[in-house]
KETIPA-204749 format. One record per residue (C-alpha): x, y, z; residue in one letter. Coordinates in steps of 0.001 Angstrom, whole numbers. Layout:
+---------+---------+---------+--------+
|       u |       v |       w | residu |
+---------+---------+---------+--------+
|       X |       Y |       Z |      A |
...
+---------+---------+---------+--------+
This chain:
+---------+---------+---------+--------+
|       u |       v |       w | residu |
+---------+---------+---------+--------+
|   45821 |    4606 |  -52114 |      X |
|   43398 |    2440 |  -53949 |      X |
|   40952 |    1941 |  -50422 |      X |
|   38695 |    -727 |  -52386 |      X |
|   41400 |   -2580 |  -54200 |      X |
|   43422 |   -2983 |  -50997 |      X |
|   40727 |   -3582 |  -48908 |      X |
|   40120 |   -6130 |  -51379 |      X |
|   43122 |   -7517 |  -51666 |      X |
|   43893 |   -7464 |  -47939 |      X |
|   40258 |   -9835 |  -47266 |      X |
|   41346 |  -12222 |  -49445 |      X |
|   45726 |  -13184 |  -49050 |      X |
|   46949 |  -14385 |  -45313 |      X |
|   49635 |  -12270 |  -45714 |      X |
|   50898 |   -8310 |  -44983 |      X |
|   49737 |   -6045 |  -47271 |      X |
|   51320 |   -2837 |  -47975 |      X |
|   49645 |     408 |  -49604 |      X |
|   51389 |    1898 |  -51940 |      X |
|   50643 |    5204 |  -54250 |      X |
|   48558 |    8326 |  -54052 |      X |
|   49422 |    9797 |  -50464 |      X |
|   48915 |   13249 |  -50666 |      X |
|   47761 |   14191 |  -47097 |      X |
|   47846 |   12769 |  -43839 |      X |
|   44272 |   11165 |  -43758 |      X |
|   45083 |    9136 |  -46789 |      X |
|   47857 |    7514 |  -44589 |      X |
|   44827 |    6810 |  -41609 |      X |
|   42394 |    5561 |  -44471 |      X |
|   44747 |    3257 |  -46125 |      X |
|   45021 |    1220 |  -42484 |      X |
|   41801 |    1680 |  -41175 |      X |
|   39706 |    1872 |  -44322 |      X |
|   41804 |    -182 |  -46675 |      X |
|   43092 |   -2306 |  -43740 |      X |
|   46558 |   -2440 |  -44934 |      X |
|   49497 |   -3462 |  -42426 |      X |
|   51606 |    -994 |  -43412 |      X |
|   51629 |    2048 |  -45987 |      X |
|   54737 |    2979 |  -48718 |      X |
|   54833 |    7038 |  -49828 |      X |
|   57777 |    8453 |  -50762 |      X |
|   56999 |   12112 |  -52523 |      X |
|   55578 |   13572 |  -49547 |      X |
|   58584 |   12547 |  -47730 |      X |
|   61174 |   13498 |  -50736 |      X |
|   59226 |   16943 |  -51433 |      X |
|   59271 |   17795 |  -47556 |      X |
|   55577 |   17835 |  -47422 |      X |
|   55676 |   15800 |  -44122 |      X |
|   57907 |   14077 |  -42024 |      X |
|   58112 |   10593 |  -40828 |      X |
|   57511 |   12018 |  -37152 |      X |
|   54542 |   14080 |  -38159 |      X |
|   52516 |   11054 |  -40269 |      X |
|   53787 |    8437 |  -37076 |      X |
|   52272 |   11426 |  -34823 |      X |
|   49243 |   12254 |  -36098 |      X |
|   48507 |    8262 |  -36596 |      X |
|   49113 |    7706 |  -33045 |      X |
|   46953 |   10785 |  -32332 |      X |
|   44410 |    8555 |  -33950 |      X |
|   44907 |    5213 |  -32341 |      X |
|   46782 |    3910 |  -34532 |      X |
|   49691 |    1968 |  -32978 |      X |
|   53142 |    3173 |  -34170 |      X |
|   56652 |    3111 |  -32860 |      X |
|   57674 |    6725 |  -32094 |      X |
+---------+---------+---------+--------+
């Protein structure tokens, strides 16, 4: 993710704001909430190339505070 851009983006609309683009490991999904304060984040290669799994990256985010439905 773009951290600045959505971070950005996400001080300035009232609305949601979704990451989307550049996951790669599981701290990018961690930094583009905390850091880039997005409501949600989009990835679909690491999913599609069986990198991770939707448990492991709703797992690990919990493991760091993040609230996530398990």
């Amino acid at each position: 993710f773009d951290i600045p851009v959505t971070a950005a983006i996400s001080d300035a609309v009232g609305i949601p704001v979704v990451a989307s683009g550049g996951v790669g490991t599981l701290e990018h999904f961690y930094d583009g909430l905390t850091k880039g304060k997005a409501d949600a984040c989009l990835a679909a290669s690491v999913f599609h190339y069986g990198e991770f799994t939707v448990k492991e990256v709703k797992e690990y985010l919990r493991r760091r505070g993040i609230p996530v439905r398990l």
